[in-house]
C-alpha positions as a Markdown table, in Angstrom:
| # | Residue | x | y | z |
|---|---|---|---|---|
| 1 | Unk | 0.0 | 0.0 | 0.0 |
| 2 | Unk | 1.7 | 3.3 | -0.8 |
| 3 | Unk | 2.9 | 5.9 | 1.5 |
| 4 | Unk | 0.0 | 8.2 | 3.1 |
| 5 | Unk | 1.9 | 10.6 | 5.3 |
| 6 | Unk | -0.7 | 11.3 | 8.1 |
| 7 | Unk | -3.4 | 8.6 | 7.4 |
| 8 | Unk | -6.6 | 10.0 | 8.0 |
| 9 | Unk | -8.8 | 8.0 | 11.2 |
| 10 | Unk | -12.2 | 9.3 | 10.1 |
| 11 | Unk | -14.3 | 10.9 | 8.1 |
| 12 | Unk | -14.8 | 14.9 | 9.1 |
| 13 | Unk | -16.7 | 16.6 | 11.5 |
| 14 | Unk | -18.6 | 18.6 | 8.7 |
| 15 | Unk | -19.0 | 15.5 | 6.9 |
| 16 | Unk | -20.9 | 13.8 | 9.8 |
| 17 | Unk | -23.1 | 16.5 | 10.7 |
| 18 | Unk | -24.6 | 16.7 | 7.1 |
| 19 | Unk | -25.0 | 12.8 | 7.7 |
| 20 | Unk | -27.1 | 13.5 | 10.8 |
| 21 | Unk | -29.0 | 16.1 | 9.0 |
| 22 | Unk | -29.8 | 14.4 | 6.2 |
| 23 | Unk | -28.8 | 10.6 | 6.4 |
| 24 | Unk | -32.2 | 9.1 | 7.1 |
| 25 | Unk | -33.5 | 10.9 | 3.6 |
| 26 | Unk | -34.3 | 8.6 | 0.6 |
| 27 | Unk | -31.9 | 9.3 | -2.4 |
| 28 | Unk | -34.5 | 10.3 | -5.2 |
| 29 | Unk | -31.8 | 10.9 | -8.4 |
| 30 | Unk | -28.7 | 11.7 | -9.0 |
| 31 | Unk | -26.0 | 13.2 | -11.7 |
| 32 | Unk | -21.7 | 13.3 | -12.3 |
| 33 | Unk | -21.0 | 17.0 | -11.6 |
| 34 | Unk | -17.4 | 17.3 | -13.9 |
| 35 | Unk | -15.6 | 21.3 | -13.8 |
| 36 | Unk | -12.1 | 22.1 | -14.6 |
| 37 | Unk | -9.5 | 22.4 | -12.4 |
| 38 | Unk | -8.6 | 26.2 | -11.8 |
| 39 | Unk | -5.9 | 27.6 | -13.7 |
| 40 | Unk | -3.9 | 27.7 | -10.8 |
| 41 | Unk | -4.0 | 24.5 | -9.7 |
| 42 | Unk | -2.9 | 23.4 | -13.5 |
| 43 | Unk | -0.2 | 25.5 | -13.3 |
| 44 | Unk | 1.3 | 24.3 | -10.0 |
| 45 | Unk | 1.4 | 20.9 | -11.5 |
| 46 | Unk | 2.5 | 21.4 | -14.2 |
| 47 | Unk | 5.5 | 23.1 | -12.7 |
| 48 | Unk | 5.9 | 20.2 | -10.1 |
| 49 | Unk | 5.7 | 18.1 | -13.2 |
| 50 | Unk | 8.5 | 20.3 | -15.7 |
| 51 | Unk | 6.2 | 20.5 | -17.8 |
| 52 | Unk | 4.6 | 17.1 | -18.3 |
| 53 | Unk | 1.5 | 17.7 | -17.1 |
| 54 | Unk | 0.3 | 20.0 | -20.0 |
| 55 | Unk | 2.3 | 17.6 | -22.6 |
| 56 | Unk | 0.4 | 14.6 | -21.4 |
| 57 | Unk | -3.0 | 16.6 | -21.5 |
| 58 | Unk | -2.2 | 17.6 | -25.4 |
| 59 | Unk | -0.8 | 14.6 | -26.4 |
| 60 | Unk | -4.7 | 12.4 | -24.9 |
| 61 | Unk | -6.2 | 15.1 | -26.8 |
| 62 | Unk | -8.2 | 16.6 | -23.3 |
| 63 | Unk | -9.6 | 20.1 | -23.4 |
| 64 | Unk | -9.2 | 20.4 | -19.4 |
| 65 | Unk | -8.6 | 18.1 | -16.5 |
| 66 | Unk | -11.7 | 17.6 | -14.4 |
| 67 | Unk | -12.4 | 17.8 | -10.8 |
| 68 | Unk | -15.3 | 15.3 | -9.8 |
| 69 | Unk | -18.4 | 15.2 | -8.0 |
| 70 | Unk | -21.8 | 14.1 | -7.8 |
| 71 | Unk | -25.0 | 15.8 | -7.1 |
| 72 | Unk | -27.4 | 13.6 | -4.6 |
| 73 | Unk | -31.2 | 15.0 | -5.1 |
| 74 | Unk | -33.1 | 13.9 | -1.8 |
| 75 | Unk | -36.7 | 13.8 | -0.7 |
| 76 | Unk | -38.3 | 16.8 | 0.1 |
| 77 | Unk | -36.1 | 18.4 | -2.7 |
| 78 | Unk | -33.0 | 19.2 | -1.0 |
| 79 | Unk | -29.5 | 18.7 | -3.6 |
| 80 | Unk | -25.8 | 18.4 | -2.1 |
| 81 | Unk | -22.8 | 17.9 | -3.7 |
| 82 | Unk | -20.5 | 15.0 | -2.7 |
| 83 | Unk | -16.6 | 15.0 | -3.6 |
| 84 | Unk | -13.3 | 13.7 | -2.4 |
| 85 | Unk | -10.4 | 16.5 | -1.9 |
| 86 | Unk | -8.5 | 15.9 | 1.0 |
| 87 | Unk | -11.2 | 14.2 | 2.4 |
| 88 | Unk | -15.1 | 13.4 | 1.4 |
| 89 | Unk | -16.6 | 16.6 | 1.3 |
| 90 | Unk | -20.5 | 17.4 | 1.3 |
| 91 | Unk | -21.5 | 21.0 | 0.4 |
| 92 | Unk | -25.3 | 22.3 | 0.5 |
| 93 | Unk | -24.8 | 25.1 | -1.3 |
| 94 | Unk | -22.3 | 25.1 | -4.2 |
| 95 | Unk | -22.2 | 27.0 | -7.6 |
| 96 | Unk | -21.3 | 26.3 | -11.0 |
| 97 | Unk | -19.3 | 28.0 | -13.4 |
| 98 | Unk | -19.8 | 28.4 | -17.2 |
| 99 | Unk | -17.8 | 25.3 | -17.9 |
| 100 | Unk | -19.2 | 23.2 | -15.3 |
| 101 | Unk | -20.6 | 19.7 | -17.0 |
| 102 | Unk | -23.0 | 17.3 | -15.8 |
| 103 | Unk | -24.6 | 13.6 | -16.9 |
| 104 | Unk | -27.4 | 12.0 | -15.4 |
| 105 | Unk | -30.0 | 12.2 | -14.0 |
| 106 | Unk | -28.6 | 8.6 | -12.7 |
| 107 | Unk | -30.7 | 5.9 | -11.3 |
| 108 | Unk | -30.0 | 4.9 | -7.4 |
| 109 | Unk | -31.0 | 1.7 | -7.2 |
| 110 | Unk | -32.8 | 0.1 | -4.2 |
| 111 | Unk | -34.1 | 3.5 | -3.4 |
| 112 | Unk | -31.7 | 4.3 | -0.6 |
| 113 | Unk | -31.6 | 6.7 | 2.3 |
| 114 | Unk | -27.9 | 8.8 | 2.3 |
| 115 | Unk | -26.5 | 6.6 | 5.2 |
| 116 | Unk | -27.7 | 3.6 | 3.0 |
| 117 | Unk | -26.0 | 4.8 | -0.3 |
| 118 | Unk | -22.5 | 5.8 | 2.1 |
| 119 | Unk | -22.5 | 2.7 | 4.4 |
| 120 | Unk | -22.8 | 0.4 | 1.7 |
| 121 | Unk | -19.6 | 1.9 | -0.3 |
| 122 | Unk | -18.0 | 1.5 | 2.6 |
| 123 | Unk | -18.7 | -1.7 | 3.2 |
| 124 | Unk | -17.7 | -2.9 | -0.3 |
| 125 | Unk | -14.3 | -1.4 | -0.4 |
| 126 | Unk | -12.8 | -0.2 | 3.2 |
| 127 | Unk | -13.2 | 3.1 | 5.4 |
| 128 | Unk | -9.0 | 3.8 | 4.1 |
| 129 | Unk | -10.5 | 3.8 | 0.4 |
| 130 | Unk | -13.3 | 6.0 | 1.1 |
| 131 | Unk | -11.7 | 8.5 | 3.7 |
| 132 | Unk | -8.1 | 8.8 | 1.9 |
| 133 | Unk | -6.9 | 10.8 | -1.0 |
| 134 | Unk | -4.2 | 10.3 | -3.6 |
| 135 | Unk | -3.9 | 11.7 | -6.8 |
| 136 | Unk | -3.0 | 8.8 | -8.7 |
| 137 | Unk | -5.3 | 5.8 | -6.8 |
| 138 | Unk | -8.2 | 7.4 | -4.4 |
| 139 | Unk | -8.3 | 10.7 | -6.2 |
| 140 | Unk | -11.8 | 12.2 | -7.3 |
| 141 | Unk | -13.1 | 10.5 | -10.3 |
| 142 | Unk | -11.7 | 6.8 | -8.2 |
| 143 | Unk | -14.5 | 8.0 | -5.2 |
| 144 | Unk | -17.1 | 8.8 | -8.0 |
| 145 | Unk | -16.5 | 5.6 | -9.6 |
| 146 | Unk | -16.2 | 3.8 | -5.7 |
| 147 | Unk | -20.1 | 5.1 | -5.1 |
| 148 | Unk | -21.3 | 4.5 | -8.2 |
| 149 | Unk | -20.2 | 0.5 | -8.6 |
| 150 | Unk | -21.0 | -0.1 | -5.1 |
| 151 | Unk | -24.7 | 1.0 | -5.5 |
| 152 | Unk | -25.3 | -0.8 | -9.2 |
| 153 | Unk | -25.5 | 2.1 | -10.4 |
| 154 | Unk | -22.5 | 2.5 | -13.3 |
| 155 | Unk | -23.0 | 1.9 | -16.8 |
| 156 | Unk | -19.9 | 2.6 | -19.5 |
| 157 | Unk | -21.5 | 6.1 | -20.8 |
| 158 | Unk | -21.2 | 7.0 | -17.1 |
| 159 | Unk | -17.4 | 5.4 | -16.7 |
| 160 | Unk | -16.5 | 7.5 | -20.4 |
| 161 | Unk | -17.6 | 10.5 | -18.9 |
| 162 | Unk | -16.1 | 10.4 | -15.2 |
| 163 | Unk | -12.8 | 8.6 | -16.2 |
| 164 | Unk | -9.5 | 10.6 | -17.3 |
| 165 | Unk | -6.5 | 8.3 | -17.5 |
| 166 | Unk | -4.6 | 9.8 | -14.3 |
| 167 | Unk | -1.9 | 6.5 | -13.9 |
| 168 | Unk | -0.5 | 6.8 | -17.4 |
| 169 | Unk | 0.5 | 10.7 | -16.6 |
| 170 | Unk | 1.9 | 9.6 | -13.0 |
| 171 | Unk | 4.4 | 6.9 | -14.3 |
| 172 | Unk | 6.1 | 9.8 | -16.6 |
| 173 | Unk | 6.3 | 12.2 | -14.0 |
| 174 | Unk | 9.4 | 13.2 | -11.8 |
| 175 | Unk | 8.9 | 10.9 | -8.5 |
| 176 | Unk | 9.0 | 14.5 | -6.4 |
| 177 | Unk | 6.2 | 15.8 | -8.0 |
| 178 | Unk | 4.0 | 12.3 | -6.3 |
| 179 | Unk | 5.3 | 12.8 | -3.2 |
| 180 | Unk | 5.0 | 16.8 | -2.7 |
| 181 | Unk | 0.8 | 16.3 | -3.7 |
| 182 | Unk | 0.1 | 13.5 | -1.6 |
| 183 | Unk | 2.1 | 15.3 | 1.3 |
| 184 | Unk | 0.3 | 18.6 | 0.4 |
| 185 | Unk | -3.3 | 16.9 | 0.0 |
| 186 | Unk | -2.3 | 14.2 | 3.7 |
| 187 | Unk | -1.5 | 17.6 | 5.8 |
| 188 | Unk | -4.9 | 19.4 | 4.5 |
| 189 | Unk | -6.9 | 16.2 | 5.5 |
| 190 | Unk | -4.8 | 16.3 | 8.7 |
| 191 | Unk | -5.9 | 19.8 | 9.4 |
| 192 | Unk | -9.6 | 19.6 | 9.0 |
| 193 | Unk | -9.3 | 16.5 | 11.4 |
| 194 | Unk | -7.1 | 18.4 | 13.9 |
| 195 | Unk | -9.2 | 22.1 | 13.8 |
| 196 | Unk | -12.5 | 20.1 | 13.3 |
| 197 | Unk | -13.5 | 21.3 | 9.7 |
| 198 | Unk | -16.9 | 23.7 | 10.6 |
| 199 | Unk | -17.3 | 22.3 | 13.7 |
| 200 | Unk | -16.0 | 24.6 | 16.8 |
| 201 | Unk | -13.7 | 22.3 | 18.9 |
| 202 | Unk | -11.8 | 23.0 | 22.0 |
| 203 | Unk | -8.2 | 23.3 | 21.2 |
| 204 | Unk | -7.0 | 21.6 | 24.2 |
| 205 | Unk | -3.4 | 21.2 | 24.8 |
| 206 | Unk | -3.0 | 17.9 | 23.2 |
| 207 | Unk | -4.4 | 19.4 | 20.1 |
| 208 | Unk | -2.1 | 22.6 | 20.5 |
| 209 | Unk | 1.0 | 20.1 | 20.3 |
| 210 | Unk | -0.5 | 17.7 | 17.4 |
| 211 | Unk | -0.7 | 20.8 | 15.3 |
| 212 | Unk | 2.4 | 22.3 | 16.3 |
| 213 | Unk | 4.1 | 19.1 | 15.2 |
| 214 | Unk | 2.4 | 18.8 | 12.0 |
| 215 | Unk | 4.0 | 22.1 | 11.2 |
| 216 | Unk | 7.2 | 21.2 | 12.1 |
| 217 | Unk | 7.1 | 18.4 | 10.0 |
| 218 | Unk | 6.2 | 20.5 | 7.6 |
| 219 | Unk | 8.9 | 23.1 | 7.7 |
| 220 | Unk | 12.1 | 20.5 | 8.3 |
């Protein structure tokens, strides 16, 4: 298994509280929410890269690189957005840009509440899979397709639309440029499990240390 640096225990704080809010809701529909990564972002790697990253993306012939998500419709009308960054993210409100794409609506099957849909990805893969990121392996379009088989509910127009071949890229790139993301993405999960992620925690003196050595790690 490769190298996580600080393996994440559990799924967020903000995370769970949208579970108890919402988790006992059936799953009406659903679609693959697919925008571009910001410029920014494509820059940094392809820096990190030497340039790589933007040859790979000409040479496969792809416009952009997507970040992925899906958008759960639930009863009573209510829509959130489901994605892996550092960690699984939910967001109730969220807002698209010009070049935001989307397929579906998708069929659910076995009409599931949330905590259904969740609990039984978990259960098919592992809680490491779900919680974890790397860029290569459990990156966004991985967790997409990780909800999606576990729940019956991919078909190969859906896989064509979600999948960007992310493994061929990594094995031409400097080894560096692996290890600096998965350090970057391991501390920011690391963070939002230390400060509590939109949930107000008391930073008691343990936590005080944890983070103090997280930066230190960091900076040596």
């Amino acid at each position: 298994k490769e190298k996580v640096f600080f393996p994440a225990r559990e799924l967020s704080n903000a995370f769970k509280s949208v579970m108890s809010k919402y988790g006992n809701l059936k799953i009406i529909s659903a679609k693959i929410r697919r925008a571009p990564i910001g410029s920014a972002i494509n820059s940094l790697l392809n820096i990190l890269s030497l340039g790589k990253f933007d040859e790979y993306r000409r040479e496969k012939n792809f416009d952009k690189f997507y970040h992925l998500g899906i958008v759960l419709e639930l009863a009573g009308g209510k829509k959130l957005l489901l994605e892996k960054n550092a960690k699984p993210e939910f967001s109730e409100n969220f807002k698209d840009s010009a070049d935001t794409e989307y397929m579906g609506p998708i069929r659910i099957h076995g009409f599931l509440t949330l905590n259904e849909f969740i609990q039984k990805t978990i259960d098919k893969n592992s809680i490491y899979s779900f919680v974890n990121y790397s860029w290569n392996k459990d990156n966004c379009q991985a967790y997409i397709l990780m909800l999606l088989e576990a729940n019956n509910s991919l078909t190969p127009a859906l896989k064509n639309f979600i999948y960007q071949d992310v493994q061929t890229l990594l094995e031409r790139l400097p080894s560096v440029t692996d290890k600096i993301t998965r350090f970057a993405t391991d501390t920011g999960a690391k963070l939002q499990e230390l400060i509590g992620q939109g949930k107000r925690r008391k930073f008691t003196t343990a936590r005080r240390k944890a983070i103090k050595k997280l930066f230190k790690n960091i900076l040596s």
